[in-house]
N, C-alpha and C positions, 0 to 999 in steps of 0.2 A: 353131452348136450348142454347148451347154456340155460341158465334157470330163466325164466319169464317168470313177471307174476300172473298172468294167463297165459293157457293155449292162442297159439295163432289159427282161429280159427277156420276150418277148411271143408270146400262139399263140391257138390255142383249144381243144384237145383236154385242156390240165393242169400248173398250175406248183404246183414245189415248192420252200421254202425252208429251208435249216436252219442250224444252227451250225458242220456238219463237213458236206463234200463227201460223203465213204462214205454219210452219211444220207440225202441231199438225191439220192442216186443211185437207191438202195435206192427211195424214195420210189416216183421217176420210173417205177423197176422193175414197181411194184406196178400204178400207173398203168394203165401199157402194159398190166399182165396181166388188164386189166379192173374193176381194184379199187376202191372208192370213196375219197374224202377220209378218209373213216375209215382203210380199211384203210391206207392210203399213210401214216398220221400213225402209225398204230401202230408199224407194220412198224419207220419212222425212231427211233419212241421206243425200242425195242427195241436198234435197232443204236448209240445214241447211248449207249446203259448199258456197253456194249462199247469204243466207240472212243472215249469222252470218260468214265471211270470216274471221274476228280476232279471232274466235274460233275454226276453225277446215276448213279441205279443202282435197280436191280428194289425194292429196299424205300425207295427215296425216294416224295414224295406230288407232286401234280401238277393245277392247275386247266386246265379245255379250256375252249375256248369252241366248239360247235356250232352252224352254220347251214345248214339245210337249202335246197335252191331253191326251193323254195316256201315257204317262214317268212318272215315280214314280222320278224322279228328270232332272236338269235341264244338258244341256251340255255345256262347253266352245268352242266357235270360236273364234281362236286367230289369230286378225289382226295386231298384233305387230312385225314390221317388224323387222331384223336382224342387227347387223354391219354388213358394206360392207364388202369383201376380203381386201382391202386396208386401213382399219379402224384398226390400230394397235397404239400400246401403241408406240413403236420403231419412226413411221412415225409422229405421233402429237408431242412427243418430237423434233424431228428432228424440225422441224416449228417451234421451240421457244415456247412451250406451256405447261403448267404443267397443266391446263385444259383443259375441251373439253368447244370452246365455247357456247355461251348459244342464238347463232345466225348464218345464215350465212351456208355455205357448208360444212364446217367440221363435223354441228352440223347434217347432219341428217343420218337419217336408212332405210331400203329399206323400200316404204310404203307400208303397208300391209292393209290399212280399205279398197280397193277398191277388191282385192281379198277376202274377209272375207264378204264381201254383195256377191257379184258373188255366193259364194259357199251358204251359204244361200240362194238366191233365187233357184238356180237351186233345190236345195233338200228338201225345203220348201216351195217353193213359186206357184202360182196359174197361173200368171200375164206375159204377154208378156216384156222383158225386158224395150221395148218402155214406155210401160204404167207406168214405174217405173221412168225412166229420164227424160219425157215430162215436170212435171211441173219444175224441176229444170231448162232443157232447157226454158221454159219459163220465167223464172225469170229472168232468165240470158240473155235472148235476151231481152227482153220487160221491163225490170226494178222491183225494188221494192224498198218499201220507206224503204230507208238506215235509219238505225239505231243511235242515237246520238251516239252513243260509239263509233260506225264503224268511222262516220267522224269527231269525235274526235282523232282517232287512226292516221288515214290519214293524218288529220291535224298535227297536232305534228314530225311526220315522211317526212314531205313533202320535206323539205330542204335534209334530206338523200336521200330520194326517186331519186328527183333530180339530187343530185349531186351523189351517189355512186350505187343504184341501179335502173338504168331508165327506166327498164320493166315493175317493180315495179311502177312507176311513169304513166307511157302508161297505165297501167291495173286499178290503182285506182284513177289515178287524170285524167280523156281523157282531159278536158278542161284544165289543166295546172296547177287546185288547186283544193285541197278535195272537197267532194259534202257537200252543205250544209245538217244539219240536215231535215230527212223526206225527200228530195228530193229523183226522183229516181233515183237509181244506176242500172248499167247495165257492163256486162262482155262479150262481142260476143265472143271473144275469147273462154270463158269456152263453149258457147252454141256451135260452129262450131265444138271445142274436142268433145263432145257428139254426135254433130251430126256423125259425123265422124264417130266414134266407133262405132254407129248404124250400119250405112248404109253398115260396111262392115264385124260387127257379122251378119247381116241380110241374107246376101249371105247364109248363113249356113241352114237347113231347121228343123224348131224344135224347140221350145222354149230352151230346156235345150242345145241344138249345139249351139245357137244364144248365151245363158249367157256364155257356154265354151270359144265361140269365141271370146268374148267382153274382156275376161280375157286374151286369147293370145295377142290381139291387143292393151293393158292396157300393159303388162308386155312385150314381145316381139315385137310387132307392133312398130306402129308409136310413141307411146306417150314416149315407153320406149327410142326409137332412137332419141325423142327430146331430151330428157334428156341426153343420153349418147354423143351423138354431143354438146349439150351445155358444160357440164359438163369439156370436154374434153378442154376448154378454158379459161371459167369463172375463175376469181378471183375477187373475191369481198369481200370487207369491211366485219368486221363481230364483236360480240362482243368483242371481245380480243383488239379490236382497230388498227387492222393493218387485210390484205386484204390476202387469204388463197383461193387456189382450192380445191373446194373438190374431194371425194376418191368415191362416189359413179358409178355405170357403166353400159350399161345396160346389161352384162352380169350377174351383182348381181340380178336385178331384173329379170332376166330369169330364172334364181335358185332356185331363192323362193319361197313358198307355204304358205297360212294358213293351220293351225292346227285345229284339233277336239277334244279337252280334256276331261276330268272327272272333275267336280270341287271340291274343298276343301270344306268342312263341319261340323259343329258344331252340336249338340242340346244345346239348353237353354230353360229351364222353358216349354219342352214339341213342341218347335217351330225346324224346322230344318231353319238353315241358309247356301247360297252356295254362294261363292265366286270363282272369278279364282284363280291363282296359283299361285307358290313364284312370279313367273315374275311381279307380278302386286305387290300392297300395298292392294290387299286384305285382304290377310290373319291376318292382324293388327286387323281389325274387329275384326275378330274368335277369337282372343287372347285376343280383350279388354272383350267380351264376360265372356271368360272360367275365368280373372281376377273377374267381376261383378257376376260372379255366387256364390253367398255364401257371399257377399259383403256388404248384408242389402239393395241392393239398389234400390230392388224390393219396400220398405215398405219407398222409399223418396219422397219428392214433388219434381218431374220433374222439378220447376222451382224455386225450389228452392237450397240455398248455399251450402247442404250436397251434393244434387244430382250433380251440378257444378263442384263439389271440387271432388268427387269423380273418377265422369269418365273421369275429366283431366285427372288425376295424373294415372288412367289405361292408357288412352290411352299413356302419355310419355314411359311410362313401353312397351307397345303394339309397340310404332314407334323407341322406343329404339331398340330392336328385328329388327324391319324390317331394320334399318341402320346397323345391323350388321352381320346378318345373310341371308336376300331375294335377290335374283337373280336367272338368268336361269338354273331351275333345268338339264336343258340337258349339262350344259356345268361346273354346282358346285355339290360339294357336299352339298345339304341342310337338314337340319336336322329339315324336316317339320312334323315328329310325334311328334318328343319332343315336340316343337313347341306347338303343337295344343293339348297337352295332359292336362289331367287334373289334374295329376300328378305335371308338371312343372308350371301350374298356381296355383298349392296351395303351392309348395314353392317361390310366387311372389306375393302372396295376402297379404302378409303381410307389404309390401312396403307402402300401400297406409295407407300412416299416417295423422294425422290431421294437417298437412300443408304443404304447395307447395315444394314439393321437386324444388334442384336449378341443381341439377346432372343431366348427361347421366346415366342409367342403365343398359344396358342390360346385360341380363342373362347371366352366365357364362353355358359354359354346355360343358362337357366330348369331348376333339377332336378340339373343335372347340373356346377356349377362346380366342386365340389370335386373332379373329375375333373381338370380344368386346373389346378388350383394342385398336385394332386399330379405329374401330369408336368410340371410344371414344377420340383417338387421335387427330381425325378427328375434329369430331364436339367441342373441345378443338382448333382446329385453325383456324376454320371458325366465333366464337364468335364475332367478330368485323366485319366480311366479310359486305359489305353494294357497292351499286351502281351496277354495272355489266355495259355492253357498250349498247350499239343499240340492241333495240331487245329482249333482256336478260331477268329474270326472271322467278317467279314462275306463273306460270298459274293459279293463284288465281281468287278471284273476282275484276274483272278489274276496277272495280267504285274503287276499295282499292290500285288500285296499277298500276300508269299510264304507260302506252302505253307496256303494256302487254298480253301475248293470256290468252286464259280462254279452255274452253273446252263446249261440249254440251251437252244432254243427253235424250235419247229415252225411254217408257215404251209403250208399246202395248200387248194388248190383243185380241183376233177374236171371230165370235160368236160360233166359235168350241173349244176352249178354247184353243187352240197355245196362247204363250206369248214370247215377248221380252225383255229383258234389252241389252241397248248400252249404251255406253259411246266412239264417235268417238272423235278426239280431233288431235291433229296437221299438220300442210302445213300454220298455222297461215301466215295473211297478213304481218305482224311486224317482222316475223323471218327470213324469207330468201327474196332470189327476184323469182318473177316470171320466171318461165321458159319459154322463148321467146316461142311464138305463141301456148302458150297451156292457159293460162289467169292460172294456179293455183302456186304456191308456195310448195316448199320441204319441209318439216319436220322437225325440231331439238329438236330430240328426244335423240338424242346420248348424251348428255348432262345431260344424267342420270349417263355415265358411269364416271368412276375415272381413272384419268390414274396412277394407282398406281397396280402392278403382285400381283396376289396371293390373290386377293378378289373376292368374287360370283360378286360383277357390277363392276371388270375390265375391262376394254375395251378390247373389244376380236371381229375379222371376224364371224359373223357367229352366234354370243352371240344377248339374247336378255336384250335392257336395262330393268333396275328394273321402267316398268311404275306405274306412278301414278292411270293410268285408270282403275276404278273400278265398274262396275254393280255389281246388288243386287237381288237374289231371294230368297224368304223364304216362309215358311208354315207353319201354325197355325195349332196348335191342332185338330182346327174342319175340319180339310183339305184344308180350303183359302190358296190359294197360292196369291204369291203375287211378283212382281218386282218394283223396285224401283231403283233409283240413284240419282245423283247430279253434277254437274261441281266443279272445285275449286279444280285442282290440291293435293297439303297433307291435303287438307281441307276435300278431298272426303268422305272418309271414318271417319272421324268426324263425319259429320254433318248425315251421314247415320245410324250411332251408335245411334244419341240422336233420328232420327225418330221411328226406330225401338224399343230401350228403352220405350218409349212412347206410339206405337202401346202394347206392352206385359203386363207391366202395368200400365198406365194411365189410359186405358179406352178409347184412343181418338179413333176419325176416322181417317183418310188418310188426311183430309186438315186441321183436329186443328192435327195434330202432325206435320206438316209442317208451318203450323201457328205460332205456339208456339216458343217463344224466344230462341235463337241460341246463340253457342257459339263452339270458335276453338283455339287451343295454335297452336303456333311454338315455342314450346321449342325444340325441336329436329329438328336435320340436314335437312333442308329446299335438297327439291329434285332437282330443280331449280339453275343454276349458279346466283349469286355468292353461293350458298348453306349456307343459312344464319341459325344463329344459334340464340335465342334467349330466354336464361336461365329463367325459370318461366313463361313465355311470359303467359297471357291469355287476349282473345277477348271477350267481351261479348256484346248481345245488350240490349240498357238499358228499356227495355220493362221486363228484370228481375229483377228491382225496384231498388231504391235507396241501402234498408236495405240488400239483398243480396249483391248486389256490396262492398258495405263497408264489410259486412263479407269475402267477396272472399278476398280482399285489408288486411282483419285482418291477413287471414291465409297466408299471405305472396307472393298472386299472382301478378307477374307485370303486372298489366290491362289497359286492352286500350279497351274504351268504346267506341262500334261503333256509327256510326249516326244510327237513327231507320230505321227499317226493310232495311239492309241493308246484313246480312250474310246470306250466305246458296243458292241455288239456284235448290232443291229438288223437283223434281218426284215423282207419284208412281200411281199403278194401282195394282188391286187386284181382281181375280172370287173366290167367294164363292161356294160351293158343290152344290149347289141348281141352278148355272147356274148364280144368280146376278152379275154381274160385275160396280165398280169402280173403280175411278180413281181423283186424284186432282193433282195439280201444286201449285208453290210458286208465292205468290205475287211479290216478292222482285224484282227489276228492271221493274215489271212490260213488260215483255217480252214472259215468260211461261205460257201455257196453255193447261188444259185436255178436250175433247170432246170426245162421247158417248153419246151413246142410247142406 
């Protein structure tokens, strides 16, 4: 038997997976109290805004992936909120800005992860809305042992905190300095907004009236009129290095809705793979996929320098694409059959040559070339880009890259066979300030767009940015379905490639494919301000041995050996036809964990 550093967890009654143990508890909690995948996913999102706040928070946005036990595939719920009406190219120029920054008020979009749980629970869920925010209330009143990262994060920002954003300071310093490590932290603030919200969806008589009304009182209510009365004042510091109001209002957020999509899909080797849509950096997958299919790279060692070398150099081909051509299909034209055909990946298989390509590629395709010459122009003048202000960055893995957000991620399954994938992800503690007497943080997410006319991630009212955030659902030949994800910003869907790769053919399970040695390039246009570019770039960990590395190094990759078990921060759960259910988590930060019966 191969060593795991966990059991691959296994039952039939319900597994659940998350980023932080408290979550992945909670989950289990709900479970047992009868709840559905829904309720159990909520419940975790909730408590995750709490015990991982530089990862994601109530005003961050958030795509699900939905699969009922009777659906022959899964659905999108897109909690990816919108530019405001006042988010225009015209108005950021105007401010001195040829960015959107990558912090602060300018940077965020209306948030949509709290309406996208709402709609979920109601039309999925089991559970009194109560029984879904009690433990995060909890947490938040009563403490929990903060995390080194969290008060690392704190630490580091405290001086900003202080002097530029003081709310910020009130909500994570109460004693006047960061909490120490493991100590508990506590947010009354978030627990009174919750209380709040309750007590007056509660008026309403009905479980599904009470989530409707929760959603009024979220978007229109109280929480929206803090926001729009703050908003209306604030000017605060932000990364550009000079101090900016922002354009958000609450009549943007009165406007708004999550959506219920169809998601994009592939076959490979007999398996269906479903992704959300251009909006996200899904569809990169599908395309490293449809690259890998006919690529030999079924018949390589996983961990070894062919298979390495290989799915790099797809995925820059795959993230080329996505810089030049993905954003909101309701407001571009995208050319997502080409895209996904198999057609256009056998005239791009050829690319993948036996060494590190140093170029941007993307496709040229009929219509739409000047798309491609533009990011390429792009990522041609971001090559040097390095630092960014307060705040800034990619939402990578944050042990890689200090005082930065990250993002989280959910897998659940029931003993009815409902299943979830989420990836919720921004209101990060680091990016904006708190909004007085609500304890959470906005969003900056807008920081995806480019303020440059005539591109699908223009900055446009109304438009949604091109997110990073990616859940994962697939299904095996033998009809295992399966959800999965990861955190890690452009790293997402990397690191979800090599698990998947691995599950089709290695042979592994769910926790040695998680297990197994990772690796991610940033050769192409970083999503993240400063949007960094880094020509050949490859990460590897060195748990893929000396003699791979030195070959990856022959064939011309510029590598950067991480410390050990340190990349990746992988999910995943899986029911077999027969009613078995699995699930594992990643060791890595030692923070993630799967539970089930």
């Amino acid at each position: 038997m191969q060593f795991t550093t966990r059991p691959e967890i296994k039952g039939t009654f319900g597994v659940v997976a998350s980023t932080h143990w408290i979550a992945s508890a909670v989950g289990m909690k709900i479970l047992e109290a009868g709840g559905s995948a829904a309720d159990a996913a909520a419940a975790m999102g909730f408590t995750l805004h709490v015990v991982e706040p530089h990862l994601n928070g109530p005003l961050g946005d958030m795509p699900l992936l939905w699969r009922g036990a009777a659906d022959d595939a899964p659905q999108v719920l897109c909690g990816q909120g919108t530019a405001p009406a006042g988010a225009t190219i015209a108005h950021y120029r105007a401010e001195g800005l040829d960015s959107v920054p990558g912090s602060g008020l300018l940077a965020t979009v209306i948030p949509g992860a709290f309406g996208a749980w709402m709609a979920l629970l109601r039309d999925h869920g089991k559970l009194p809305l109560r029984a879904i925010l009690e433990p995060a209330i909890y947490y938040a009143r009563h403490g929990h042992p903060v995390l080194p990262r969290v008060a690392a994060t704190i630490d580091g920002l405290s001086d900003f905190f202080r002097d530029e954003w003081p709310t910020s300071a009130t909500t994570w310093m109460p004693g006047g300095s960061a909490p120490e490590a493991w100590s508990l932290m506590r947010n009354p603030d978030l627990a009174d907004t919750w209380e709040r919200l309750l007590a007056e969806a509660e008026g309403a008589t009905g479980r599904e009236a009470q989530i409707d009304a929760a959603r009024h009182v979220f978007y229109e209510g109280f929480i929206a009129e803090a926001i729009d009365t703050w908003m209306r004042d604030a000017c605060v510091m932000d990364a550009s290095g000079a101090r900016h109001k922002g354009v958000l209002t609450g009549q943007d957020m009165a406007s708004w809705t999550e959506t219920l999509e169809t998601p994009l899909s592939v076959d490979y080797e007999g398996w269906t793979v479903w992704k959300p849509g251009m909006w996200s950096q899904g569809p990169s997958l599908l395309q490293a996929l449809r690259l890998l299919d006919g690529s030999g790279i079924a018949d390589m060692d996983s961990r070894g320098a062919d298979f390495v070398h290989t799915v790099t150099e797809a995925m820059k081909l795959a993230f080329a694409d996505r810089e030049a051509y993905y954003g909101d299909p309701l407001h571009s034209d995208i050319p997502t059959e080409m895209l996904l055909s198999r057609a256009y990946a056998d005239t791009r298989r050829g690319l993948l040559g036996p060494k590190a390509s140093l170029d941007q590629r993307p496709g040229r395709i009929d219509g739409f070339a000047h798309q491609a010459d533009a990011a390429i122009t792009r990522a041609q003048a971001s090559e040097e880009a390095s630092g960014g202000g307060v705040g800034a960055g990619e939402p990578t893995m944050a042990h890689l890259s200090e005082k930065r957000g990250d993002t989280v991620h959910i897998d659940v399954i029931d003993q009815w066979g409902n299943s979830v994938s989420a990836t919720p992800s921004g209101g990060w503690l680091q990016s904006s300030p708190v909004v007085p007497g609500l304890g959470m943080p906005l969003n900056s997410r807008a920081q995806m767009f480019w303020l440059q006319e005539g591109l699908p991630t223009s900055l446009a009212p109304g438009r949604r940015p091109r997110t990073t955030l990616s859940p994962s659902m697939a299904q095996a030949p033998d009809g295992t379905r399966h959800a999965f994800g990861t955190p890690g910003g452009d790293q997402q869907d990397q690191w979800q490639l090599m698990l998947f790769l691995r599950l089709v053919h290695s042979g592994m399970n769910l926790q040695e494919s998680i297990d197994a040695p990772l690796f991610n390039t940033a050769h192409f246009q970083g999503s993240f301000d400063p949007r960094p570019v880094r020509p050949g770039h490859l990460m590897v960990e060195p748990a893929f041995g000396e003699a791979v590395i030195a070959e990856l190094r022959a064939r011309g990759h510029d590598l950067e050996v991480a410390e050990p078990w340190t990349v990746g921060r992988l999910t995943a759960a899986c029911r077999t036809p027969d009613g078995m259910l699995k699930a594992a988590a990643t060791p890595r930060l030692m923070q993630a964990y799967a539970v089930g019966r």
